[in-house]
N, C-alpha and C positions, 0 to 999 in steps of 0.2 A: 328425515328427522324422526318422524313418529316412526317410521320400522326399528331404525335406531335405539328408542327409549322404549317400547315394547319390547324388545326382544334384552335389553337388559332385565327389564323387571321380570321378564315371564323364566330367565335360567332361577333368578334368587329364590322367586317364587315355587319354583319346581322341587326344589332342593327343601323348600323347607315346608309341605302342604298343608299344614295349618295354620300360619300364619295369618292369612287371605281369608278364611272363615271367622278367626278371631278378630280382625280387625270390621269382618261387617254385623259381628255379632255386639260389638261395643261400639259402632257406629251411631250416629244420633245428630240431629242438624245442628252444628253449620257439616257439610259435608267434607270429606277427603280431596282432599286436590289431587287431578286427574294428568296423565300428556296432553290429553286437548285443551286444559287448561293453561299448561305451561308453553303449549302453541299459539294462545290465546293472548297471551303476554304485550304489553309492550315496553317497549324499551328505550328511557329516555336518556338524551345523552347533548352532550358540546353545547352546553348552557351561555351563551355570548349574552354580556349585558350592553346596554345602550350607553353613548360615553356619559348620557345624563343621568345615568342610575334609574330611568322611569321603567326600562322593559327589560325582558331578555328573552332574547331568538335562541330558541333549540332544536334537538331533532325529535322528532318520535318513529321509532321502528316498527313494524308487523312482519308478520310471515304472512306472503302471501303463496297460499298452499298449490293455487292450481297455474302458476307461474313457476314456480319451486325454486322461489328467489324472493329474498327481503325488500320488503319497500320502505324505505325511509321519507318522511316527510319534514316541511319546517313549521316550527309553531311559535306563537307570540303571547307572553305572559306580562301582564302588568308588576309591578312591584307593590303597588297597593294594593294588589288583593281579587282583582278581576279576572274575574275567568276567561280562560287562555282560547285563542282563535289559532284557528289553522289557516298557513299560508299558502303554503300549497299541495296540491291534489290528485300532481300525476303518476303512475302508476309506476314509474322508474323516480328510483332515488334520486331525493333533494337532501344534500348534506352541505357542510360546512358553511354555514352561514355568519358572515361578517358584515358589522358598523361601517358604514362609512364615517369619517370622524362628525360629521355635522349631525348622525343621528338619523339622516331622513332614508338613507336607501341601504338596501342587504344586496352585500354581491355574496353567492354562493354557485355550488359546484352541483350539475345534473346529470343524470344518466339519460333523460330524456331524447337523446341524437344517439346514433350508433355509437359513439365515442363520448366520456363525460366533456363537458362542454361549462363554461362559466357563464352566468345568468346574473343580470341584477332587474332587482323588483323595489317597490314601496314597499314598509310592513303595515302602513294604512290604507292600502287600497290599491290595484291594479294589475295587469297582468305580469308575468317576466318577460324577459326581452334577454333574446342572447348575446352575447357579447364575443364569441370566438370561435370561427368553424377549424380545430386544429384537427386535423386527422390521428396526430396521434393522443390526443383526449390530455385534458385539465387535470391536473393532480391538488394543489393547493394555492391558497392566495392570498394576499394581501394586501391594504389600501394605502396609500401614499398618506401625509398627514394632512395635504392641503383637500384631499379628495380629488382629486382633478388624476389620479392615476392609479391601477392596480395592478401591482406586483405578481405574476402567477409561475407555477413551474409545469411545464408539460412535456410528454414524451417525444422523443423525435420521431417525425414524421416518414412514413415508409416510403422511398423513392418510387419513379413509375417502372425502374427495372424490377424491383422487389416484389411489388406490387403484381408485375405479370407475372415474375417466378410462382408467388403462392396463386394466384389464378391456375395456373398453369400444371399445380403440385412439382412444380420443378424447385421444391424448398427443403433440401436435405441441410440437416443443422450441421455445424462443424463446430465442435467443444469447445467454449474461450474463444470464439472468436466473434466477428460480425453485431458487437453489441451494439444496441437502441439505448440512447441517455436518456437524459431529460435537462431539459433547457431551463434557463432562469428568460421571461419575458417580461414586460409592462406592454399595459395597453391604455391607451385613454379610451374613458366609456363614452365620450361624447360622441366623438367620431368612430369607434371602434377599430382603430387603426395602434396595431402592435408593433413592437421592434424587440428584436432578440436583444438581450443585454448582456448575458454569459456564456459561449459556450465552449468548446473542448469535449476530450474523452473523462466528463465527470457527469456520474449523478446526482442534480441539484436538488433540494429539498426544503423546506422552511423559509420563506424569504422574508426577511427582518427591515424595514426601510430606517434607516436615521433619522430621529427629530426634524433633522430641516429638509428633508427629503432628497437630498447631493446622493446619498449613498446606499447601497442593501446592502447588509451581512445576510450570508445563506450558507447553509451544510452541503457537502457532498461528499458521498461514495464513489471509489474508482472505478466501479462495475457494478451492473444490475445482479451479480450474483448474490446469492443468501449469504453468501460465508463471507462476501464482504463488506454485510452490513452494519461491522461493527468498527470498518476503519475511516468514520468519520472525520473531517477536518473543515474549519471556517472560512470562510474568506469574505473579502469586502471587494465590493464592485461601484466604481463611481455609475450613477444612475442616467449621466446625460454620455458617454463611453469611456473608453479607458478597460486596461485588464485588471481581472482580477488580480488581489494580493491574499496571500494567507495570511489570516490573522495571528494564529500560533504555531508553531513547532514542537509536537507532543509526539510519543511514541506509541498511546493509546488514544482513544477515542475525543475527540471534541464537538460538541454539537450542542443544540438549542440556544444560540447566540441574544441576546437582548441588550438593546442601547441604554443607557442609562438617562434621563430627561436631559441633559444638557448637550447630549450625543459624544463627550470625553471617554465614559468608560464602554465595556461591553461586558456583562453575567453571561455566562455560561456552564456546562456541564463538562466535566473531565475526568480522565482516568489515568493515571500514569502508561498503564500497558493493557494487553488483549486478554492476559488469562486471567482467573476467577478472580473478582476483587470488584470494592465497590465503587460507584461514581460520585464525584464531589462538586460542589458550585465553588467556581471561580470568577474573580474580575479581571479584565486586562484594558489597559489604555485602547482605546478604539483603533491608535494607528499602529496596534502592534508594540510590544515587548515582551517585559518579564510578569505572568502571571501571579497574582498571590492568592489563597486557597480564601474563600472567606469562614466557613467552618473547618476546620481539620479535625477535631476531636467528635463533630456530631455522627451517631450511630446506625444514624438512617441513610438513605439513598435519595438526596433530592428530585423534586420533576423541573420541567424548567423556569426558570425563575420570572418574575415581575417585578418592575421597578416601581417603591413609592412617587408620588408625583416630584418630592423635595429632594429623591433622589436619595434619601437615607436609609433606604429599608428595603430589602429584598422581601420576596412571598415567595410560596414553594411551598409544592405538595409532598409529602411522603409516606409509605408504609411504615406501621409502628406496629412489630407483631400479629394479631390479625384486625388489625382496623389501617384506616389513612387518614392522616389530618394534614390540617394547613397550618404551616408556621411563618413566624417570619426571625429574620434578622439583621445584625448592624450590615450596611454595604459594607463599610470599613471592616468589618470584622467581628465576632463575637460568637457567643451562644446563643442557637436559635432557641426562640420560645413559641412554646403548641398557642396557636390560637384557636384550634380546635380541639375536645375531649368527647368527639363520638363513640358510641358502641356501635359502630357501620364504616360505611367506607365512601368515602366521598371523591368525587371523580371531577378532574379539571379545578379550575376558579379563576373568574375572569373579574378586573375591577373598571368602577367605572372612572372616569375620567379626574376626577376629583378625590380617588382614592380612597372614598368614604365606604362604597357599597361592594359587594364582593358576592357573583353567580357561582352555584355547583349545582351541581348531584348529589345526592343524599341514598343511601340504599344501608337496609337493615336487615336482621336476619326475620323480619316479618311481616315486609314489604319490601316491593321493586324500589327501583330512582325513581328519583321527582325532584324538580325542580326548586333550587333551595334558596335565599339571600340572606345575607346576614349584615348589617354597622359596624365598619372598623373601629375599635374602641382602645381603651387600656386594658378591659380584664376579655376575660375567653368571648368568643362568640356567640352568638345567639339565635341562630336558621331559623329561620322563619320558612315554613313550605307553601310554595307558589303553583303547584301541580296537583294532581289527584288521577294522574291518566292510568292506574288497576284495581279500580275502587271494588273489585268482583271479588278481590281476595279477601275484604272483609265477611264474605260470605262461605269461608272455606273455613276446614277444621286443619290449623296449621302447627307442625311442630315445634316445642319449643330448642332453642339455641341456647347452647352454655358453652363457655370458653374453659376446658379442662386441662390438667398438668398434670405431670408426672416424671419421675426419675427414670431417666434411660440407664442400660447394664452398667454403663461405667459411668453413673452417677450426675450426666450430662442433666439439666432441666430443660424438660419439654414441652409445650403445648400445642393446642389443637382445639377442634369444635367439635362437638358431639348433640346432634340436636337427637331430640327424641324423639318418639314413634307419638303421635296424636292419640291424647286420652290415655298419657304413658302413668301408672300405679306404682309408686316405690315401692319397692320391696317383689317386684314384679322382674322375671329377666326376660330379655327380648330377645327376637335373632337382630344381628347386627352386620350392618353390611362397612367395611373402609374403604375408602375413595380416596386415592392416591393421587396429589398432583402432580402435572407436567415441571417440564423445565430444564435440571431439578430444581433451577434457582427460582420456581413458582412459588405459592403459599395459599393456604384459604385464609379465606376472609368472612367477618361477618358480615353477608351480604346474601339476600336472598339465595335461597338453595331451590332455585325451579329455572331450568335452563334444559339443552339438548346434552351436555356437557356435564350438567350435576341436577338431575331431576331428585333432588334428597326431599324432597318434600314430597313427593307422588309415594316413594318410598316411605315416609314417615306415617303417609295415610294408612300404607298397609299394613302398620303394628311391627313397624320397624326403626331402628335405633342406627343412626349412620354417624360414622366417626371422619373426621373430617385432620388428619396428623400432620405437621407441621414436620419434618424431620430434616437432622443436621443438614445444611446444603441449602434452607428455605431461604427467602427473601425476608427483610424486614425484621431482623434479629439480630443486625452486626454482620460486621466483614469477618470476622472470626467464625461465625455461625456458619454463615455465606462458604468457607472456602472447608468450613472441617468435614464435605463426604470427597476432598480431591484424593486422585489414589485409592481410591473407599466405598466404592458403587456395591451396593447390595451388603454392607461391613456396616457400620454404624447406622449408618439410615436403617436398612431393616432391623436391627435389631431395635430403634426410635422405635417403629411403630410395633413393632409386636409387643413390646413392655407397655406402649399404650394398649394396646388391648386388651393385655395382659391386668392392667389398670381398670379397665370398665368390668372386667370379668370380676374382680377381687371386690368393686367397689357393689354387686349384687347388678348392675346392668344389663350387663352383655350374658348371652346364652353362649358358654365355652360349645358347647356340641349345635352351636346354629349360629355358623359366621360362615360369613363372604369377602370378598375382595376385589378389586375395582380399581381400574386407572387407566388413566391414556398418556400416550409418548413417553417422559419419561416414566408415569404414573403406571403406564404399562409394562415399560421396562420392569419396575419393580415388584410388579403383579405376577411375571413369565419368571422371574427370578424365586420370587417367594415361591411358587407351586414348588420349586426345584428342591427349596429348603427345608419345606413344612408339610403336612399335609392334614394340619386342623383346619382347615376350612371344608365346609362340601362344597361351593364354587367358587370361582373365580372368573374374571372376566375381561381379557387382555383388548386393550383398545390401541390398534396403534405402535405398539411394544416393540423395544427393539430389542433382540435376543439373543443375539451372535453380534459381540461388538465388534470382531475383529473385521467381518464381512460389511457389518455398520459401517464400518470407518469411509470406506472409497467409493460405497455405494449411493449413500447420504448427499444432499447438499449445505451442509454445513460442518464439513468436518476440523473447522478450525476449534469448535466448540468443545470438540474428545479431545485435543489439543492439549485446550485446558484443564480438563478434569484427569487426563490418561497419561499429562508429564510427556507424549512422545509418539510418534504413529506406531501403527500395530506388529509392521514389520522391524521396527527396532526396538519394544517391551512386547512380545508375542505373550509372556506369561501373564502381565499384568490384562490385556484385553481378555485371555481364554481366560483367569479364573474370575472374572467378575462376568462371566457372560451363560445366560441360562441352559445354554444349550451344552454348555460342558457339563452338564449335570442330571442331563432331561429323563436319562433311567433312575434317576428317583423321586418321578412325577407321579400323584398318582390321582390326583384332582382334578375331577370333573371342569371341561375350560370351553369356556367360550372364547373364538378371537374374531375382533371387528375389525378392519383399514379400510380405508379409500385409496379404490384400485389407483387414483391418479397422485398418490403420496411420493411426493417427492423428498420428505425430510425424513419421515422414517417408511425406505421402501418396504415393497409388497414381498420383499422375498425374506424380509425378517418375519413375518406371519405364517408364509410358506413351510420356512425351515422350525416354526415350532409347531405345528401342526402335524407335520411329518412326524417328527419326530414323539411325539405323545399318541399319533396313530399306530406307528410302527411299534410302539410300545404299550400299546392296548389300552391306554388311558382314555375315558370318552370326551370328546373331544366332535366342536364343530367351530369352521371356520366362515366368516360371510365376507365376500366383497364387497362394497359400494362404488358402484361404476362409476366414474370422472367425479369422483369426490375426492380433495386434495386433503391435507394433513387434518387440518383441523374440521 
């Protein structure tokens, strides 16, 4: 991670050597935020409140450096106002922590065993106690209503012939075959004695238990592959035996199932089909029928729902542009209403038992998360913050964030974030770096910019102005937004963002003769593409990028995904993959380029880096390429 972020900063830096001088020449306390501060971070997250609204159990993340692996811990927050205790202390991640319904015990999920294992603890006192030696490791879980059971899903366990084969390295893979699921189980904690409850060739996920505890509704995929982790579908399993039944018959995706309090209905998420287009919340009778949409007109993309305790009102989070709020609306039907009007983005939301009190995350463009509660009411919300876990960043000279717009070539309206360079002088022009997101169906958000991923604040100390573009194809803008770059990779989106730039330049900002350019996966892709098209930048910095889609396509593990963006594989539109791919065009690069992967990338391979690399070598563009050894996509 710090080779990582240093070696971004130090190409921008190169490219433009005054900048670095200027920023410590107008430097002055509070200081520039640094990588070791952004390593320094923590990170708070899966805010669970207690069913009596008094606490809520969350995580807090570190990097721990001489490990070179995150350590996640659990922490316990009062609702009134008390300063939060940590639960536990070991060295391997403690995540996913769950209520028991009476309130007194947390079962959560450990890395603590060679394989994560499921634990439950007091959150007033005492040690953990594990609850499952599965060999093939705890995935997620859930608590029955009476408490007396927990629902968990875990991988299946490698047989003793398997077992000797990889002792043995007698474990040659054969393509599509020999998959490992994962099971749907319960276990009683008393006795610690589990029974399988679901299995087959299906990957189980989510387990949903019924009001009266008879049933679980749970998701599953047909295969542990990437590309098939979009063809979700429900199912209801009686909890004392009996087979599964599907709950709907859909031709796109179904998952995040939730019982409604009398246990008749089920909310979930839906999609008609697999290509680009957005998800909906829907209701269906618990024992199966005809689904009916309960939004169809709203323009957002729900997350998964919650039910009022009377059973009238769904909750559900979603992306609005660049922020996330929580809404609710009619079960029966209707227009959802924001119950939230953040300028940030708020992660999760859990209620408590009586539906009154509602946990989140909270994160701004000028602070990390923290841990939020707010009163269900009639008018908006009111977060009250529970946390304080990066109080160092009041001590940092931080840039500030604006949410900017502007008119794309054909008249499209756009927006994005532009924070600016620390101790930034109107009428002053900066160099300016743009930071392209993944996906493409990603988006920024205002939401801290200090990560491994978007250090725009370390950047901002050095007297730099980082543009953050939102372009056709983003999340959070409508399904119209959503699907107009299909057919159109490197066509309207790029021309999005260079008119934004194009925007900060006009507006007296941006330094036209000091920009740069930035992204990873697809962010990268459109970074390898841009060198191809332009050559006002003096760097650029390819993360990840994929280059040559036509070689993308079979190499990748997810190629259902160019599916949908590309209308067709590449051997039957061969035109449409070479002209949207950078490498059909690489002699008219001429832009100093950095490119970054993780040798262990399996969704955008090593030989998309390879082949631009070559190719800008072979054509005397300077040009450096870095590995990261057994480092996977992200």
């Amino acid at each position: 991670m710090r080779r990582t972020l240093g070696t971004l900063s130090a190409l921008v830096l190169l490219t433009t050597p005054a900048v670095a001088q200027e920023a410590r020449t107008a430097a002055a306390t509070p200081r520039p935020m640094t990588f070791d501060d952004v390593i320094a971070l923590r990170a708070v997250n899966d805010a669970q409140i207690s069913p009596d609204g008094k606490w809520v159990a969350y995580t807090v993340t570190r990097a721990d450096l001489e490990q070179n692996a995150s350590d996640a811990d659990i922490w316990l927050v009062s609702t009134a106002g008390e300063p939060p205790n940590r639960l536990t202390t070991n060295k391997k991640s403690d995540t996913s922590p769950r209520w028991s319904p009476d309130g007194k015990r947390l079962a959560f999920i450990s890395a603590r065993e060679e394989k994560p294992q499921l634990f439950m603890m007091s959150p007033f006192g005492g040690e953990p106690e594990r609850l499952t030696e599965n060999k093939g490791g705890v995935r997620a879980l859930a608590w029955s209503p009476d408490g007396k059971s927990i629902a968990f899903i875990a991988d299946q366990e490698p047989t003793a012939e398997e077992e000797k084969r990889v002792k043995e390295k007698d474990d040659a893979i054969v393509v599509d075959t020999n998959y490992k699921f994962s099971r749907l189980w319960v276990i009683d904690p008393a006795t610690k004695k589990a029974r399988l409850i679901a299995t087959g060739e299906m990957m189980a996920s989510d387990p949903q238990w019924s009001p009266d505890g008879t049933r679980i509704a749970f998701t599953t995929n047909p295969t542990p592959r990437a590309d098939d982790n979009a063809l979700t579908d429900i199912w209801v399993v009686p909890t004392a035996s009996g087979t599964p039944k599907k709950l709907v018959d859909n031709a796109g995706p179904d998952y995040a199932p939730r019982w409604s309090p009398d246990g008749t209905q089920i909310a979930y998420v839906t999609s008609p089909g697999f290509d680009v287009r957005q998800v909906q919340l829907a209701v269906i009778p618990a024992t199966g029928g005809t689904p009916r949409m309960v939004a169809p007109q709203f323009l957002q993309q729900p997350s998964a729902p919650a039910w009022s305790p009377d059973g009238r009102t769904l909750y559900f989070g979603a992306a609005v542009r660049t922020t996330s709020q929580l809404f609710a609306v009619p079960a029966a039907g209707g227009t959802p209403r924001a119950l939230t009007d953040v300028r940030g983005v708020i992660g999760g939301g859990t209620f408590s038992r009586d539906g009154r009190e509602v946990a989140f995350t909270l994160s701004d463009g000028q602070k990390p998360a923290d841990v939020q509660v707010a009163t269900i009411g009639n008018g908006p919300l009111a977060p009250r913050q529970l946390t304080d876990h990066n109080p160092q960043v009041r001590d940092l000279a931080l840039g500030k964030a604006e949410v900017v717009t502007w008119k794309s070539s054909d008249g499209m309206e756009m927006d994005g974030i532009l924070l600016y360079p620390t101790g930034y002088v109107a009428g002053k022009r900066y160099p300016m770096v743009a930071s392209i997101h993944g996906g493409p169906s990603g988006a920024w958000t205002q939401t801290f910019a200090a990560s491994s991923g978007n250090p725009g604040q370390v950047l901002a100390g050095q007297g730099f102005a980082v543009f953050y573009p939102n372009p056709r194809g983003s999340s959070g803008y409508g399904e119209s937004f959503l699907r107009a770059n299909i057919k159109d990779w490197g066509g309207g989106d790029y021309r999005d963002i260079q008119t934004g730039i194009d925007a900060l330049v006009a507006r007296g900002i941006a330094d036209s003769t000091r920009l740069a350019q930035t992204g990873w996966s697809y962010g990268g892709y459109m970074t390898a593409w841009t060198l191809t098209q332009t050559n006002r930048f003096k760097a650029v910095v390819v993360g990840a990028g994929l280059t040559d889609m036509y070689s993308m396509y079979a190499t990748n593990d997810i190629p259902r995904t160019l599916d949908g963006y590309f209308g067709a594989e590449p051997w039957n539109d061969t035109t449409e993959y070479r002209k949207r791919s950078a490498m059909t065009f690489i002699k008219n690069a001429r832009t100093p380029t950095l490119i970054l992967h993780g040798q262990a990338d399996q969704r955008v391979p090593i030989g998309q880096a390879q082949e631009l690399y070559a190719g800008l070598k072979k054509n005397g563009v300077p040009v450096q390429l870095v590995f990261y050894p057994r480092e996977p996509h992200g």
